[in-house]
N, C-alpha and C positions, 0 to 999 in steps of 0.2 A: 504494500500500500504506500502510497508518493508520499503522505504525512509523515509515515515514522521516518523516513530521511529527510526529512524537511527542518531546518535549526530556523528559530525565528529568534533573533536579535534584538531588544528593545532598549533604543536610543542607539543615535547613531551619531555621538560623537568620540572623542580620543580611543575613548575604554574600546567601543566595536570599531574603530578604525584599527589598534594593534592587534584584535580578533581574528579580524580579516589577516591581519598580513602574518601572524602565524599561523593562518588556517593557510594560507599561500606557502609558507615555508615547507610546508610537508602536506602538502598538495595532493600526492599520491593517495595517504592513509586517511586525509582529510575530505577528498572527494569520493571516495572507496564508502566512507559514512552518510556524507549529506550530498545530494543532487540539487538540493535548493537551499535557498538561505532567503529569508522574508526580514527586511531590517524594515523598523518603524523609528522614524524623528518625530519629533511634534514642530520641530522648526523645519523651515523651505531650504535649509542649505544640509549636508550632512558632513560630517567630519569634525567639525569647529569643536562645537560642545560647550556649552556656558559659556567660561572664562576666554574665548577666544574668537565669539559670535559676536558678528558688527550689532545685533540686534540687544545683546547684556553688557558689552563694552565700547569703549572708543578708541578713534584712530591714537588720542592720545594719551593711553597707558600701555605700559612697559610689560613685556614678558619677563620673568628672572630666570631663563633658562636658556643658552647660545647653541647654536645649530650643533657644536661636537657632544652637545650631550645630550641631546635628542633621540630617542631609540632608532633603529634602523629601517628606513622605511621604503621604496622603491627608488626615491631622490631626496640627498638631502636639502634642510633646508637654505643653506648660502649657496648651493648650487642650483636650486630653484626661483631663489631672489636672482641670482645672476640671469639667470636667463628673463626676469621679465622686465619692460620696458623701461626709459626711462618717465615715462610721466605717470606710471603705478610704483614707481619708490620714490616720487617726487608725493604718490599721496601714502604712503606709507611714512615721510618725511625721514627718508633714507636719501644720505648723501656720501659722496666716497665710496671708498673699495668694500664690497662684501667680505666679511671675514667669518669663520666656523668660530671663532670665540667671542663674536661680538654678539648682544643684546639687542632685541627689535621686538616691536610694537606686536601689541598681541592679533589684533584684525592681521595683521602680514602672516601669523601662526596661522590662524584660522584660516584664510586662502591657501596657504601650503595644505593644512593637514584636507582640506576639501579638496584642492587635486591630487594627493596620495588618494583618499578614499575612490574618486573616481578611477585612478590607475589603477587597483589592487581587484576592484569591482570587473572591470575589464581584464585582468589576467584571468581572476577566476571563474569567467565566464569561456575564455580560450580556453580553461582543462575542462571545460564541459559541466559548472557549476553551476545555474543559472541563479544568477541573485536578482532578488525583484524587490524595487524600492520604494518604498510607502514613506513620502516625506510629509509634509501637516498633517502628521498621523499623528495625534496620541493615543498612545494604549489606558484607554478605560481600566479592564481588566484581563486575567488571565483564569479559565475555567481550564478543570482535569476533564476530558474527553476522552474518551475509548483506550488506546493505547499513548494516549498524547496530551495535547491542550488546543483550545478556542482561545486565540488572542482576539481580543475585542476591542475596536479602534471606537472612539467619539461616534457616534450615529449610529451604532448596531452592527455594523460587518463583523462577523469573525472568520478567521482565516484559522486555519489546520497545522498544528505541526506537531513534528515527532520531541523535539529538546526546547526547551526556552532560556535562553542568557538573556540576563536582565543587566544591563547596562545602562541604567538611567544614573543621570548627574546629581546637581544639587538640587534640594530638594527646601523650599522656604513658604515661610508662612504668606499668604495672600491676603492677611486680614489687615492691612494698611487704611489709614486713614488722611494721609497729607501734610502729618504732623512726625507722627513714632513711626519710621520704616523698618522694618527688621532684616532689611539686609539692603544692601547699594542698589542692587541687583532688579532690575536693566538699568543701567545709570542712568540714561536721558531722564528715568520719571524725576531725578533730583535738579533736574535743572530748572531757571524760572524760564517765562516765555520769552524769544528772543527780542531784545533790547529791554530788556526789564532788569532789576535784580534782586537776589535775596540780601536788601537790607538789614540784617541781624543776626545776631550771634548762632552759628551752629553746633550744636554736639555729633561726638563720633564716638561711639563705644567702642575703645579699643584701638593700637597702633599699627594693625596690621597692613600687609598690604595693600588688603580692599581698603582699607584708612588712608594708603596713601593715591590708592587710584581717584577715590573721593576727592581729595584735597588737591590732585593735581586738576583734576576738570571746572572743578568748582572755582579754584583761584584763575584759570585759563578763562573761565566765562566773565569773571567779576576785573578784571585786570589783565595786565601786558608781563611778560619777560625779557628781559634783554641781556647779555650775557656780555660779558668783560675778565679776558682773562684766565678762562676757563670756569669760572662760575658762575650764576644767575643772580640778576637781582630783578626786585619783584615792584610793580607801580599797578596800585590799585584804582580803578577806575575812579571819577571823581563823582559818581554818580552812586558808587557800591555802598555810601552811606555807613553801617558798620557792620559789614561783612566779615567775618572772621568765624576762625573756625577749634573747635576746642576738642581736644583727645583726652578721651578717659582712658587710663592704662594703670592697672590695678598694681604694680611692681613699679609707675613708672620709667620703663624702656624703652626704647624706642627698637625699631628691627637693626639685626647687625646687618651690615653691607657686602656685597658682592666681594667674594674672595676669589683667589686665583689658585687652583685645584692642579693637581700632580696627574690626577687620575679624574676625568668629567665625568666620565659612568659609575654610578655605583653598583655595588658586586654582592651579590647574595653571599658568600663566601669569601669574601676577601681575607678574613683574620683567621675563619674558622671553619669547620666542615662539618656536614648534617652528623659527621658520627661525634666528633667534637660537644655536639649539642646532645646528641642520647646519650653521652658517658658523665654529664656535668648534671640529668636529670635525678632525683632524689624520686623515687617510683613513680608516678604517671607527671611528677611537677618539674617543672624547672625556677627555680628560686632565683631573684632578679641578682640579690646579691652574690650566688654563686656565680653568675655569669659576668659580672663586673668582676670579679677576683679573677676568674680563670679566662676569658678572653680579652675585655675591655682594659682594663689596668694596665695588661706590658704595652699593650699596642699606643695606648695612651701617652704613658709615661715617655715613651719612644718618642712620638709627635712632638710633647713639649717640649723637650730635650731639642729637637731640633730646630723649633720654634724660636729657640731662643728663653726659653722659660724656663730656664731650672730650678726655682725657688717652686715653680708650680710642678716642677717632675718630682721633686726632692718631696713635697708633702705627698704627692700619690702614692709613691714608692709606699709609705706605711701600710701596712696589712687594715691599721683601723679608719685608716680612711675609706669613708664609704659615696658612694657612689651620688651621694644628696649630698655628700660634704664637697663632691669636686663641681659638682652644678653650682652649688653655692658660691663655691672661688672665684670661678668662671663668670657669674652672673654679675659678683663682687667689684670687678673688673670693668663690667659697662655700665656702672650704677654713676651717677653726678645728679648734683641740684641742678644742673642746665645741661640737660639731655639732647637738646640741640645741637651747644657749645664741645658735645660730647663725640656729636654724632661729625662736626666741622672736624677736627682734629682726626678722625676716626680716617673722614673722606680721606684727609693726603695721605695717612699713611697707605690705606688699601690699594689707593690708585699709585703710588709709587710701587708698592709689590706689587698690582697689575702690570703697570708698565714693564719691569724688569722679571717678569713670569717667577717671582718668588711666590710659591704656594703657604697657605696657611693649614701646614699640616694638622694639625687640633681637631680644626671643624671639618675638614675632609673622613679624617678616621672617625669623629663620632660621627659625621653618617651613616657611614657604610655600619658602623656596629649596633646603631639604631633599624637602618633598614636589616639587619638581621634577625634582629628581636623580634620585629614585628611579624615576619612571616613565623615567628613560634611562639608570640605571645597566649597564641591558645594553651601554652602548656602553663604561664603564669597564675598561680592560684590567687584569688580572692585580693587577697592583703596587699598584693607585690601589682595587680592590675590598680591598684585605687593607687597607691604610691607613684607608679609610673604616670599615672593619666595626674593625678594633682601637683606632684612636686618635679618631677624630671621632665615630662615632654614639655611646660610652657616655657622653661629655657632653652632645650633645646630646638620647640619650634622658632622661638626668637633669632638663634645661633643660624638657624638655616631656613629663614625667610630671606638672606642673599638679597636686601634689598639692592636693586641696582644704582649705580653711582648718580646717574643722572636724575634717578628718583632722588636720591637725596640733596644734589642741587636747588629741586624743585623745594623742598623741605625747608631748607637751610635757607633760601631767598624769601617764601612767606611768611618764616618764622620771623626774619630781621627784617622783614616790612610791619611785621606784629599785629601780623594777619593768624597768626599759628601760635597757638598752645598748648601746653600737655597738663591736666592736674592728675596726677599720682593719686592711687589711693580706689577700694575695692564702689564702685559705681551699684548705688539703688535707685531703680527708676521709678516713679509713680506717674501714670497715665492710663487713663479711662477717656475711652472713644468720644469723639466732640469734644475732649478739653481743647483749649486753644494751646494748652503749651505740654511738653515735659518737663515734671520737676524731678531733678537729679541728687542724692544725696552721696554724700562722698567723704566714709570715715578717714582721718586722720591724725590717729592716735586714741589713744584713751576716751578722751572726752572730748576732744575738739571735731568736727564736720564742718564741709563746705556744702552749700546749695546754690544751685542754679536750675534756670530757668530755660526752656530752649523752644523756640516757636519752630523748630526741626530739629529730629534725632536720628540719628540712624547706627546701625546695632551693625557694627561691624567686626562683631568678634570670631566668625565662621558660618562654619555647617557644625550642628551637633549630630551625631547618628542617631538615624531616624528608624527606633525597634515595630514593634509589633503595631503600636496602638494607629503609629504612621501609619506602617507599611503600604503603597496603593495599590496591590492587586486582593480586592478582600476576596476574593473567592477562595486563594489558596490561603488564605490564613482561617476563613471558615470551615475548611477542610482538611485543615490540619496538616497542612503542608510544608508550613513555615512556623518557626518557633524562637524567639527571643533568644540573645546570646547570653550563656550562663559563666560563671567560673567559680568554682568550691571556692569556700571559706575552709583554711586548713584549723584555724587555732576554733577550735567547738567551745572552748570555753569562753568564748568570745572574745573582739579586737575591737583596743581602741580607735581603730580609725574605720571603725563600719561601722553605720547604725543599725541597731539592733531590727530596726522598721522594716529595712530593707533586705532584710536575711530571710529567705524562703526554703522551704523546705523540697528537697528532691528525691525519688524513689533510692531505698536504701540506707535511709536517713541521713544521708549527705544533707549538707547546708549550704547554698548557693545565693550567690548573687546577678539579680542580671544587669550587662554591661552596657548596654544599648546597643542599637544594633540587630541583629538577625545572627543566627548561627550556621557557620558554614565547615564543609570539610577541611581540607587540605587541600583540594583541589577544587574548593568552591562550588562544592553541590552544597544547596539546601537541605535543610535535618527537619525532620517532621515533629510532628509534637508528641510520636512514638520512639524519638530518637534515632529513627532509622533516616539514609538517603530517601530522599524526593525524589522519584524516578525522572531524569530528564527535566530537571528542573536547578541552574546554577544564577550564582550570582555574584555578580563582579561591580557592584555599583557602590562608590566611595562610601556615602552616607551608610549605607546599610552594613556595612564589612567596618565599618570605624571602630566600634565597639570592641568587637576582637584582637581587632591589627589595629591600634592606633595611630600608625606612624604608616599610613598607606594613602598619604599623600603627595599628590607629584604625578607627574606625565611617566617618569621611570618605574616606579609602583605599578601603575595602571598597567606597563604594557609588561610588567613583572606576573603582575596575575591573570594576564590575558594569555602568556606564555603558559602560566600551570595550566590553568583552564583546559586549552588547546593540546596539550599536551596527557588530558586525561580523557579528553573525547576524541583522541584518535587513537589509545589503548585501550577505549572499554565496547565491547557489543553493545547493542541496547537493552539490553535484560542485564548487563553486568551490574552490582553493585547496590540492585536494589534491598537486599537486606540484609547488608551490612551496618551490623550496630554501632553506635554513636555512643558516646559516653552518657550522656541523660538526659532522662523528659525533660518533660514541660515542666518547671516546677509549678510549685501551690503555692501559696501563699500560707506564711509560718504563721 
């Protein structure tokens, strides 16, 4: 029957563009399985995917990722800017020689990665795959049919297939009102009407990127730049009234900046090897601090050593230094009362080690020893996933947001026009729909709080993962197809740093917590609420895999797991793998 070969793909951008192209890389085994492939977008273009869609961003924000570290894809990307015109890098505002290590505008991403997807679409249509492409398609739902599922697009079509990859992006609230936005996202809604302006003060929860893509468009529409020197300065409109803009950042950091890397790719393996990681396990767990003693710490101490840091190698070197004491050092290091002033000094150093290809060994090795973790964070129990997700990953996501140099220009120039401010310190928002304003409250210290006011907010602290109560396909969560991401609690006597509320109960009297997120295998099948694989049923969509693998974001991530992915649906039959048990139900509620 043509269904059970049939993979329907939903969403079609980064995550199913690397699908595709390791479904290409092994061609043979991979069209031996599927004769058809049904990919659904809910946007007109495919490839792009959110962050890199002229329709969620603008020609003027910055990608932090240069064409040498891009996954491998039919052409890369400076050899695809090379080839196109001059008056499409004149709107790209690309000038000079193409270079594999330079930075460019995300809309220039999104045109590349949408002519890769058409390339890859057209090879494997040549091995005799037919792909057939449903663009302003969103997928409604996903129904269990006979041996397969009914994808069900907006207006009632379902279409047939034998496997479903769920490859949908970010995933944000819609419940906006003009005032509290809960995410940037599609920028233009933050803009005023043209020749108009946003006269007053704006807030930005949080210093992240998306913080700085905001602050770069917004200051871009309310004023001019002009550059001298190699840096910007910033002349605000005389019309912009009191335009400014304010970052809530709960640590007061601002992102570290683009560094210059030995090695562009990260490497699943670099330090250590999957048998490395079963011999360091303590029975079904892997304990976070064993793994900072036994892989992270030499590789570490090594980096800083060559960094130039020895007073920072010399304290790792101790056995009792622990892995929240060297985030702390580290963190210790980018802290100032002017975080700007911090971030100015930061620029010339980085950009001289740019210039002269000295790499900042430190933050290269904790990636790659982060991206290792996370493909085995499933084995971290309870205790050691809150630890990571509260105290380790917000520095190290800060260490490798790699803000780009000329994003920080932009920064540096609105700050000292005093257009740009940061207050420090854990952000509470109160707003109820039709207020005219948000009010912000913002402990600092003991007794003392700052409040403010903001007739616009916007919530730019991420994607959080999006578990069960999310999840958009209700049929298979009605049907027990999909199940919340769990992880034991090992200490039964209970831990301080879990609340007792949230400890549920799982068959066998294990005690669990769930992480957010969705629960997936190794190789990204979906786990049922029986504990078993979802027959033909996988998922590779950020928000939903967060939970588990925290540190599984990035373009290198995505086409990391689109690799296992592809790599398990061209070793298994279609009956392979269905009752294969899973470590545990659904829990209950304790």
């Amino acid at each position: 029957m043509e269904s059970t070969s049939t993979l329907a793909i939903i969403g079609g951008g980064p995550s199913a563009l690397f699908t595709l192209q390791h479904g290409l890389n092994d061609v043979g085994q991979f069209g031996s399985r599927f004769s058809k492939i049904l990919i659904f977008e809910r946007q007109a273009g495919l490839g792009a995917g959110m962050p890199y869609s002229r329709f969620y961003t603008s020609g003027l924000n910055l990608s932090n990722i240069s064409s040498e570290e891009l996954p491998d894809l039919p052409q890369s990307l400076a050899d695809w800017l090379s080839a196109q015109s001059s008056a499409r890098l004149r709107e790209y505002h690309i000038t000079g020689e193409i270079r594999k290590d330079e930075i460019y505008p995300r809309v220039a991403l999104g045109d590349y990665f949408q002519a890769q997807f058409e390339t890859i679409c057209g090879q494997l249509e040549s091995h005799g795959i037919s792909v057939e492409i449903h663009a302003d398609s969103e997928v409604a739902d996903v129904e269990p049919w006979g041996n397969g599922y009914h994808v069900i697009v907006r207006g009632g079509r379902r279409h047939e297939c034998g496997t479903v990859v769920i490859a949908t992006g970010h995933h944000w609230k819609k419940d906006e009102d003009g005032v509290n936005f809960a995410s940037p996202w599609p920028i233009h809604k933050l803009l005023p009407p043209q020749g108009t302006f946003h006269r007053f003060p704006i807030g930005l929860l949080g210093a992240s990127l998306s913080a700085v893509d905001v602050v770069n468009v917004l200051a871009h529409h309310h004023g001019k730049f002009m550059e001298t020197n190699g840096m910007f300065s910033y002349e605000p409109s005389p019309d912009a009234g009191d335009f400014r803009l304010v970052m809530h950042s709960a640590d007061g950091l601002l992102s570290h900046l683009q560094f210059e890397q030995e090695e562009p790719a990260r490497e699943l393996f670099r330090h250590c090897s999957e048998e490395d990681i079963e011999s360091l396990k303590d029975g079904s767990h892997l304990r976070l601090s064993r793994y900072f003693d036994a892989v992270c710490r030499p590789v570490l101490v090594e980096a800083l050593r060559e960094d130039g840091l020895i007073d920072e190698a010399d304290r790792l070197s101790r056995a009792s230094f622990t892995f929240l004491d060297f985030s702390e050092m580290m963190k210790e290091k980018h802290i100032s009362p002017d975080p700007f002033g911090l971030m100015k000094t930061e620029f010339k150093e980085e950009r001289a080690k740019i210039r002269k290809h000295v790499p900042t060994r430190w933050k290269e090795v904790l990636d790659d020893l982060m991206y290792t973790l996370n493909f085995h964070a499933r084995l971290l129990p309870a205790e050691d996933h809150l630890e990571l997700r509260s105290q380790i990953l917000p520095f190290v996501m800060n260490v490798m947001a790699a803000l780009p140099l000329k994003s920080a220009k932009i920064l540096i120039a609105v700050h000292e026009a005093d257009r740009l401010s940061l207050i420090p310190g854990k952000a509470v928002m109160a707003h109820e729909k039709g207020d005219a304003t948000v009010r912000v409250t913002v402990g600092k210290g003991e007794d003392a709080e700052v409040t403010c006011e903001y007739e616009m907010f916007i919530d730019c602290a991420g994607q959080a993962p999006v578990g069960k109560d999310s999840f958009p396909f209700r049929s298979l969560v009605a049907n027990g197809l999909v199940t919340p991401a769990i992880s034991e609690v090992l200490d039964q006597d209970g831990s301080d740093n879990i609340d007792p509320a949230k400890v549920l109960k799982a068959p066998g009297g294990k005690r669990v917590i769930e992480l957010g997120g969705m629960m997936v295998t190794d190789d990204y099948q979906l786990v049922s609420a029986h504990g078993k694989r979802s027959p033909g049923l996988y998922d590779i969509a950020v928000p939903h895999e967060a939970g588990l693998r925290p540190y599984c974001y990035g373009l290198q991530a995505c086409n990391e797991a689109a690799g296992i992915l592809v790599s398990a649906l061209v070793r298994q039959t279609l009956s392979e793998g269905d009752d294969e048990e899973q470590p545990e139900k659904e829990p209950e509620a304790a």
